[in-house]
C-alpha positions in Angstrom: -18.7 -8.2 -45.5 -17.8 -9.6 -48.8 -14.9 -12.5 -48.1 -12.8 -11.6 -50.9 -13.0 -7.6 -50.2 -9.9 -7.5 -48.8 -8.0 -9.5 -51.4 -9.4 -6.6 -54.3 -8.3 -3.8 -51.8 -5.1 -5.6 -51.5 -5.4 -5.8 -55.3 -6.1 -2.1 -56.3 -3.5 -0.6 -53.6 -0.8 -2.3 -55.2 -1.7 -1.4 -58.7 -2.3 2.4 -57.4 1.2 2.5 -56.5 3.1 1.1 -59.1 0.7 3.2 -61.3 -0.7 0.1 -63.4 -4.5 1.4 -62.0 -7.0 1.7 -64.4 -9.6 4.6 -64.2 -12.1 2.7 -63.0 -10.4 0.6 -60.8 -9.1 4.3 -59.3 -12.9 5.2 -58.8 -13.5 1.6 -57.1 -10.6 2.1 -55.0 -11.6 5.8 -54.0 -15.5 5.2 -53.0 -14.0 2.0 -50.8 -11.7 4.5 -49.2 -13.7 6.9 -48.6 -16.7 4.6 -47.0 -16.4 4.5 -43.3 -13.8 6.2 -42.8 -14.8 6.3 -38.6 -13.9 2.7 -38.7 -10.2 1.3 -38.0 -8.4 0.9 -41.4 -7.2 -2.6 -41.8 -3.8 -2.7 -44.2 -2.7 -5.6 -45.4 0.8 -6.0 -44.6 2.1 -6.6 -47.6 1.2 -3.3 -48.8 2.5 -1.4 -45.9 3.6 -1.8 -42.3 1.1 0.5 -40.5 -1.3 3.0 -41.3 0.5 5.9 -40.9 2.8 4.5 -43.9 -0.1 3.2 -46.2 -1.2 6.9 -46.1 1.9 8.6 -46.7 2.6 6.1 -49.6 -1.0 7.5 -51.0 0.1 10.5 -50.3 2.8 10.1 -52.5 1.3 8.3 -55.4 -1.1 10.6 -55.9 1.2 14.0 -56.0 3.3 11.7 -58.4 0.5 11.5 -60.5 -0.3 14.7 -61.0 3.5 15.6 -62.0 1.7 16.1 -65.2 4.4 18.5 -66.9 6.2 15.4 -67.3 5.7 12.6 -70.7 2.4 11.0 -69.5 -1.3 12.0 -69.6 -3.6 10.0 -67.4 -6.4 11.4 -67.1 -9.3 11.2 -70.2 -11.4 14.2 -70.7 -14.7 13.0 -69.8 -17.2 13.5 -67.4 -15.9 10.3 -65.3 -12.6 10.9 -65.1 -13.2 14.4 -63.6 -14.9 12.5 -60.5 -11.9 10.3 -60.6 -10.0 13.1 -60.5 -11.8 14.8 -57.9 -11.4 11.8 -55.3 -7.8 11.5 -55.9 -7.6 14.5 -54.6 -9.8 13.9 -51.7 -7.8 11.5 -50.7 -4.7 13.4 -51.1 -6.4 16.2 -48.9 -8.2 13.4 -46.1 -4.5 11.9 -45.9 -2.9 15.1 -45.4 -5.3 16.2 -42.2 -6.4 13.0 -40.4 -2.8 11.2 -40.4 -2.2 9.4 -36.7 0.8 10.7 -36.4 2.7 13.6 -37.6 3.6 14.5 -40.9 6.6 15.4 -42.9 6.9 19.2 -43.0 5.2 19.9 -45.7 6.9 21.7 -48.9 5.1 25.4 -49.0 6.1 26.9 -46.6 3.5 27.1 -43.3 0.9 29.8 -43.2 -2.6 30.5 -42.6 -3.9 28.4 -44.9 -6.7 30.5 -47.0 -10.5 29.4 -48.3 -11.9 29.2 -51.3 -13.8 31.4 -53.2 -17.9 31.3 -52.4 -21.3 32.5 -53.4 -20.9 36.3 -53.2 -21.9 39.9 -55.0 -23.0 43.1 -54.9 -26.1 44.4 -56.7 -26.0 47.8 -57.5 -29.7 49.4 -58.5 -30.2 52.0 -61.1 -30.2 54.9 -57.7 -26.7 53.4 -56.8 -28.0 51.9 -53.8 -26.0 48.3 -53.1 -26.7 45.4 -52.1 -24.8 42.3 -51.0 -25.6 39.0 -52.2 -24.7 35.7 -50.3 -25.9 31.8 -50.6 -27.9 31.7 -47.0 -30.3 34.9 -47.8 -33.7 34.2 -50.1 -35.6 37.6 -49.8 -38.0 39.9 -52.1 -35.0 42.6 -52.4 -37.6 45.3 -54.6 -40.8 45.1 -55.4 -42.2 48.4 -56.9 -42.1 50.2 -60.0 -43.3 46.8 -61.8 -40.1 45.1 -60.9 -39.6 42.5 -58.7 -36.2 41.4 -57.3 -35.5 38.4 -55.7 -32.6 36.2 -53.8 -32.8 32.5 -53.9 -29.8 31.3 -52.2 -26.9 31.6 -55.0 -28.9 33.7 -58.0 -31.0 36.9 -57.8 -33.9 36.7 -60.1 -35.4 39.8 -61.8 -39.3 39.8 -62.7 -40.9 42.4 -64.6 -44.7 42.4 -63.2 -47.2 42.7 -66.2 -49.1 45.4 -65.3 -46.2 47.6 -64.0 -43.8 50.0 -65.2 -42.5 49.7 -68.7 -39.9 51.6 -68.8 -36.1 50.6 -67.7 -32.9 51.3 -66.1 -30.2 49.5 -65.3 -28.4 47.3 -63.3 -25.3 46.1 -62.4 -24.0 42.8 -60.7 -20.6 42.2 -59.5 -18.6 39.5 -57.8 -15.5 40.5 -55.9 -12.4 38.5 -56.2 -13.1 35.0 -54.6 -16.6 35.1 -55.2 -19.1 34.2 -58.1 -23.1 34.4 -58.3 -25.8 33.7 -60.9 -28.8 36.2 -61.8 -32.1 35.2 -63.7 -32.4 38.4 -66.3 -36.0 39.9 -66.9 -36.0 37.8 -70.0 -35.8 34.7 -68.1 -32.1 33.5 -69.5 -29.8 33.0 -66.7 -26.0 33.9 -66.1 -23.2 32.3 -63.9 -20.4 35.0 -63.1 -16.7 33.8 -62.4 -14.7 36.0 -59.5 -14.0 39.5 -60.3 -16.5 39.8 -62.9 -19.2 42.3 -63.8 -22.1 42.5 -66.0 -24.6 45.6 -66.9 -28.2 45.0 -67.5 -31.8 47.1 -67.8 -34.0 45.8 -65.7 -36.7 45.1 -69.0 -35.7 44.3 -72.1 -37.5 46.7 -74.8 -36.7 47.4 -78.1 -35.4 45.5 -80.9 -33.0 43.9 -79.0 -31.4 42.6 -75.8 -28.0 44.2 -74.8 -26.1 43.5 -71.5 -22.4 44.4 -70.7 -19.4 42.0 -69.6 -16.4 42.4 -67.7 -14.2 39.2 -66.8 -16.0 36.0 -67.5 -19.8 34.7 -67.0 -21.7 31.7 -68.7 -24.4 32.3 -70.7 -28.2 30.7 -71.5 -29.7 32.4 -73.2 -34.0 31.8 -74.2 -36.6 33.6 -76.2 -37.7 36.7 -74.8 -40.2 36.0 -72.5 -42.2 39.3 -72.7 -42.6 39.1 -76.4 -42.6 35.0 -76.9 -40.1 35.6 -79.4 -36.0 35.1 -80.1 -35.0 38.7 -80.2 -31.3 39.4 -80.8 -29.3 39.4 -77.3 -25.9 40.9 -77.4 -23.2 40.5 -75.3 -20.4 43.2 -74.9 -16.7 42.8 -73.7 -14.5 45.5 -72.8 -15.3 47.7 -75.5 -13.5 44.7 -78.1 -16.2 42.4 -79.0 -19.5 42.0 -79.7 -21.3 38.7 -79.7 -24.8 38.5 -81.1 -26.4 35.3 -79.7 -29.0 33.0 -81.7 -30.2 31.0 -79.2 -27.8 29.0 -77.7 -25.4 28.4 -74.0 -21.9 29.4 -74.5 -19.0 31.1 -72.2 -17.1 34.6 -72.3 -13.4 34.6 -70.9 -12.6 38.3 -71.4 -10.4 39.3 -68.0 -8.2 42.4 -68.6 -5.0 40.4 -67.8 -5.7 37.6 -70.2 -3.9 37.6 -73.3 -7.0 37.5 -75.3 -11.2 37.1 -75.1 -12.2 33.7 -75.4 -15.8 33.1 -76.6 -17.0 29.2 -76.0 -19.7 28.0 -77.6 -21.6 24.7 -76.1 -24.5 24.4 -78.2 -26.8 26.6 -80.8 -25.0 29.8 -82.4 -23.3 33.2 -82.0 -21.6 35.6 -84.1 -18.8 37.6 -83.2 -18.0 41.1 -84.6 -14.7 42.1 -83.9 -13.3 45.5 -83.5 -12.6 45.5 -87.9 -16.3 44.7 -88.1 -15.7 41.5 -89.2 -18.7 39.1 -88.2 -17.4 35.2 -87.2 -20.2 32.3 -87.1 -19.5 29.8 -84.2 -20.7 26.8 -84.4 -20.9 24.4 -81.2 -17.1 22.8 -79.3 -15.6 26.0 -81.5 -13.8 28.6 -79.4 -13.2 32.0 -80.8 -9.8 34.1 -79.2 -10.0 37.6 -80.4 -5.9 38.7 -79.0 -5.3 42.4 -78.0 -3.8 43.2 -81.2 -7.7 42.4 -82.8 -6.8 39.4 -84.4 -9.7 36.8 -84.3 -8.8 33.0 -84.2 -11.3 30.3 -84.6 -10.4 26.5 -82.6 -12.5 23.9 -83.7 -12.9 21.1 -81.2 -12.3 22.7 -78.2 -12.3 20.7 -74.6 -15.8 22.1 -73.5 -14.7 20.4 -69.6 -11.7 22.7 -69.5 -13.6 25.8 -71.0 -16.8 25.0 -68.7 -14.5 23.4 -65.8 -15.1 26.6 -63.4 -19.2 26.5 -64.1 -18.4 22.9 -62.7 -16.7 23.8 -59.6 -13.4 22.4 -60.8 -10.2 23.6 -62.4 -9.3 21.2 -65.7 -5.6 22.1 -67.5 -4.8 21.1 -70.6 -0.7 22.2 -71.6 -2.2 25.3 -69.1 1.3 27.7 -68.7 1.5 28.2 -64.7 1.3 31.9 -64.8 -1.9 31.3 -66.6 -3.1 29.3 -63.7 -1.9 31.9 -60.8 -4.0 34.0 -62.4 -7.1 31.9 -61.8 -5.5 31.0 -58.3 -5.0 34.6 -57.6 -9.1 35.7 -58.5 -10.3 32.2 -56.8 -8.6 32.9 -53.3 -8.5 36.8 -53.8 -4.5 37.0 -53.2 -1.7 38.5 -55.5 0.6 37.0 -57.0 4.4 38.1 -56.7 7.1 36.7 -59.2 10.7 37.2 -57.0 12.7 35.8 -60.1 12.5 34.7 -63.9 10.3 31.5 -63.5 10.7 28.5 -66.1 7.7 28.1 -68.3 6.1 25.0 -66.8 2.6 23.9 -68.5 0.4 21.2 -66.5 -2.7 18.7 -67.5 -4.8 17.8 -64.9 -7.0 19.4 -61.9 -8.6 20.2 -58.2 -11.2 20.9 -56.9 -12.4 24.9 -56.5 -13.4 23.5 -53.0 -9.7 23.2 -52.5 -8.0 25.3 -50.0 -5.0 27.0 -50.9 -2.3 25.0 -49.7 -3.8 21.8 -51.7 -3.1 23.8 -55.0 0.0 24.8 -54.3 1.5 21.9 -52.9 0.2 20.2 -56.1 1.9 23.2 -58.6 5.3 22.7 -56.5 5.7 19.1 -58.0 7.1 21.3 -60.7 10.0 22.4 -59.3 8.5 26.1 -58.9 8.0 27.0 -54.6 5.8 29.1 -53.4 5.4 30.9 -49.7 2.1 33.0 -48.7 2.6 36.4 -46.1 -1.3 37.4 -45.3 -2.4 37.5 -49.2 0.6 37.5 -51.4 2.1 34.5 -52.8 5.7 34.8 -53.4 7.1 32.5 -56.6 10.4 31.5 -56.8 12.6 28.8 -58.5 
């Protein structure tokens, strides 16, 4: 054991707590903590007088620091911090279930503490026969008609056989509320859907161009059709609103009926949209486009791709995110509903968790706010 190990651990507990920790030295300080953690923990006892304390003071540092509503940012937007981010948490979480002795009550009030969301969908072929997709099954789910269908572990994969059937029908994939999946289209490009999402696709792309169907939000990448060795036009529609022709390129489509408009991210290459005026809007990549109900179409330039992508990531990133805004992701994630019992005050947060979080974890994390929550069966209750 390194001699002066205990002096830096010393070291970067006190600065964790009197918040003078750097980002790195937070990282340093979490992969130490999190090493053998079978082994008794040895506290200085300058930092605390016992375990039990030394966790509950963690405990605390870190829920203060992510009272983000408040004057100070500390997290940067890049790929580190997010794993910083990510084993603050874990620490908050491991501190909250292995504690020697009993904790404080905690501040939502007690329930059956609910999962996440996992790998789940249901395929439904062109004769309306369904199927349910999980993340333990790989099986040949079709193969006839010159199709073949197949499940490997989180994505189904479709494969138009050569010599088989050319003509096409169509499919549609859909993930429930507290689920998401991926599917390989006939074309080879590949699609990750969010909870409660849906797309609509043939099973072979002919034609003059590629046209699928979106409801609620999926990210895209999209290649050269495979079949023909050549970029044909792929369209994505959403909710009857927007149309977005894709050049080649990965982007994301936000376009859930209660969101307050249809956000169209792109990462890299190009995509026009055509809103509902038949106006056609070239993205280039980090520009978002928000088309609002009213069919107003606003272009960002520079958006945060880790907050757009965040969910694709298995994380939640917010950036000045209002807190209704974020029940609403809460409420697809853990498939609950969300009950408002009085006026709320408009609280916005920077920050995130995990989506391997369970419920509780999220919530206690939102009630730094001042907002409380309590959970009968599947409904969250919000009060002030």
């Amino acid at each position: 054991m390194d001699p002066h190990l205990p002096h830096r651990i010393e070291e970067l507990a006190r600065k964790w707590l009197d918040g003078t920790i750097s980002a790195d030295e937070q990282l340093e300080f979490s992969n130490w903590y999190n090493r053998d953690q079978d082994r008794p923990a040895i506290i200085p006892p300058s930092v605390a007088e016992s375990e039990y304390e030394h966790r509950e003071k963690l405990k605390s540092a870190v829920l203060r620091s992510v009272r983000l509503r408040r004057q100070f940012i500390f997290w940067k937007t890049t790929a580190a911090a997010c794993a910083v981010l990510a084993a603050a948490f874990t620490i908050y979480n491991f501190l909250s279930h292995n504690s020697p002795e009993p904790a404080p009550e905690p501040t939502v009030g007690s329930f059956t503490d609910i999962l996440p969301g996992s790998e789940k969908a249901i395929l439904t072929l062109d004769d309306g026969h369904s199927l349910l997709l999980d993340e333990q099954r790989n099986a040949v789910l079709k193969d006839s008609e010159g199709l073949k269908i197949r499940q490997v572990g989180g994505m189904v994969v479709y494969e138009p056989l050569e010599n088989g059937d050319h003509s096409h029908s169509y499919n549609v994939i859909a993930t429930p509320r507290g689920g998401q999946y991926s599917l390989q289209l006939p074309d080879g490009s590949k699609v990750w859907l969010n909870a409660a999402s849906s797309l609509r696709f043939p099973t072979r792309f002919t034609g003059s161009q590629r046209t699928v169907e979106l409801n609620g939000e999926a990210f895209f990448e999209i290649v050269p059709d495979s079949q023909r060795g050549e970029f044909t036009p792929f369209y994505v529609e959403t909710k009857g609103k927007q149309t977005v022709k894709v050049l080649g390129t990965k982007f994301n489509i936000n376009s859930y009926a209660d969101e307050l408009s249809i956000k169209t991210t792109l990462v890299e290459g190009s995509v026009e949209i055509l809103d509902p005026q038949g106006e056609t809007t070239r993205l280039k990549p980090r520009q978002q486009a928000m088309l609002s109900d009213n069919g107003k179409l606003r272009v960002i330039d520079g958006v945060d791709l880790e907050e757009a992508l965040a969910w694709r990531n298995g994380m939640w990133l917010f950036r000045e995110t209002e807190i209704r805004e974020i029940l609403r992701q809460v409420a697809r994630w853990y498939d609950v509903d969300v009950v408002y019992e009085k006026d709320i005050p408009e609280r916005r947060f920077n920050g995130g968790i995990s989506r391997d979080s369970r419920l509780s974890s999220i919530l206690a994390i939102l009630e730094t706010s001042g907002i409380h929550f309590s959970v009968e069966g599947k409904t969250i209750k919000v009060t002030r």
